[in-house]
N, C-alpha and C positions, 0 to 999 in steps of 0.2 A: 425597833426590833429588840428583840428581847431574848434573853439564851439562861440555860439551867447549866452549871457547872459545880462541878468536882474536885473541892480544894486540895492540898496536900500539906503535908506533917511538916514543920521548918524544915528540916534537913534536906527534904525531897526539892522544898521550893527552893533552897540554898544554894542547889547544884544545879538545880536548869539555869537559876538566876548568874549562875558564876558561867556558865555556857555561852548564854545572852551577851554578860559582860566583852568576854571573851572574844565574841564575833562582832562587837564595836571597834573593841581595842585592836583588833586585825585588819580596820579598815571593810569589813564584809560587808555586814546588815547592821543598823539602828533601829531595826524590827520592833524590838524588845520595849523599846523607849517613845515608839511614837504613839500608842494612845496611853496615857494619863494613869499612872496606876495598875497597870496590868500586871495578873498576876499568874502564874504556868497554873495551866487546868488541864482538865480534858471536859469539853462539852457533852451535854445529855442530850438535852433539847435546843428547839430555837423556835422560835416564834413570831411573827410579823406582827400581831396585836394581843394584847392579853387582861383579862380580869385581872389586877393585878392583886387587890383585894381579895378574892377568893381564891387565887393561887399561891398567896402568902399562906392565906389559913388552911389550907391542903399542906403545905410545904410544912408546918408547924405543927399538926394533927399525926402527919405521915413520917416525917424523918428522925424526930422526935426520940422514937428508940432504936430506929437500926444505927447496926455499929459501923464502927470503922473498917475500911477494907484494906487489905494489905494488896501491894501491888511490884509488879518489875518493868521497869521499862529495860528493855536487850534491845529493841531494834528501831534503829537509825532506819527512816526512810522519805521518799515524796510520794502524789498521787501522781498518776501519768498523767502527763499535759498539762503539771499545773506549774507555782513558781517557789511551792513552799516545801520546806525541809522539817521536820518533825522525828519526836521518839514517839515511837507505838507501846504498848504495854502489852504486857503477855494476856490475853484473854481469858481470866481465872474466872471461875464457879462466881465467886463473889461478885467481879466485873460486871458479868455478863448479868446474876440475878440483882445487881440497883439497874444497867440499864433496863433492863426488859420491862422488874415492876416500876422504874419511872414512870415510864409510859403506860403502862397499865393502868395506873391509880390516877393521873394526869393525862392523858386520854382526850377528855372532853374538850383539851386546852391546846390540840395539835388542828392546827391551821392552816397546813400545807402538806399535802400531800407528797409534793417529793423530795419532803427534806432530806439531809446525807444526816441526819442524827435521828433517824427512825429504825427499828430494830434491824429490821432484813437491807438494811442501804448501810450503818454506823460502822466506821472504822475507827476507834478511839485512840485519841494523838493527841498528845502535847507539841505545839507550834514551838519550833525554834528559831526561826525564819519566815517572809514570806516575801511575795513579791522581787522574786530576786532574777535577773538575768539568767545566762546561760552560765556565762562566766563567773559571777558571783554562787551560783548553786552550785558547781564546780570547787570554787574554793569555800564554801562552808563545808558541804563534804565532807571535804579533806580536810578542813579544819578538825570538827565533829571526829571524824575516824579515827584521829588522832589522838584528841584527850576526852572522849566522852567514855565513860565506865558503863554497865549494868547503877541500874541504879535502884535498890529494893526501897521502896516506902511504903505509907498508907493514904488513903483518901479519908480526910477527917473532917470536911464540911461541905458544905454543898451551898452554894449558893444563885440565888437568884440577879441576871443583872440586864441592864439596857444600855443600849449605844445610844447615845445621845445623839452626838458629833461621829462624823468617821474616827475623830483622835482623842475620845473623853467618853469613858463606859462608869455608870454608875452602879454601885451595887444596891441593890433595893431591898435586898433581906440577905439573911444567912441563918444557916445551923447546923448550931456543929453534930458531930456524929459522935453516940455514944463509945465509951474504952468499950474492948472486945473483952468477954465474961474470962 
């Protein structure tokens, strides 16, 4: 499997990363720390099988000069029915136009029809949690409610990765995103 993700500026990764820590040291989730390297995104795509060769040199053709996007995450939420706990980012202009022409220009490289990272299904989140009980969603929550802020950043790479292992994701390429003029 294979996913297109959405880096962020240190600061941004600094503060999920201190969030993560946070619901270790509380006894919550060790989310954060069970696959190998992970690092707070928000997904674009995902893919079951991929050219990886020609999706590199797409990726490198294409991303090449768009810029960095600035972004907020405000809201704390889950999906219904599921086990995970996530910040949503505010849906700006910019957001919205890298996902839509992602897929646009990469297109030929969607392999599954009902994926949740296609335009009219994508709800973009950064994970802070997942697989958690009742009781543990519960107390991350309210953990989260407690010391999580607004948090303004930007998206400043983009990278390509694969899951190996359910606990060890490789990055296969990146690039970064141009300064904003």
């Amino acid at each position: 499997m294979y996913g297109m993700i959405a880096l962020f500026d240190e600061q941004t990764e600094k503060r999920i990363q201190e969030v993560w820590e946070g619901l270790k040291q509380e006894g919550i989730t060790s989310y954060a720390y069970e696959v190998s390297n992970r690092q707070p995104h928000i997904t674009l795509a995902s893919y079951s099988s991929l050219n990886v060769e020609a999706y590199i040199e797409l990726m490198d053709s294409y991303y090449q000069s768009k810029e960095v996007i600035n972004l907020t995450f405000s809201t704390l939420g889950t999906f219904i029915q599921s086990s995970a706990l996530f910040l949503s980012p505010t849906i700006s202009s910019g957001l919205r136009s890298l996902h839509l022409e992602h897929h646009r220009i990469f297109g030929e490289f969607n392999d599954n029809a009902e994926s949740l990272y296609l335009p009219d299904s994508w709800i973009p989140h950064c994970t802070l949690a997942n697989r958690l009980s009742k009781e543990k969603m519960e107390d991350a929550f309210e953990y989260c409610t407690d010391i999580v802020k607004p948090i303004a950043g930007k998206i400043v790479e983009v990278a390509l990765i694969e899951l190996v292992t359910p606990v060890h994701v490789r990055v296969l390429h990146r690039v970064k995103l141009s300064a904003q003029k």
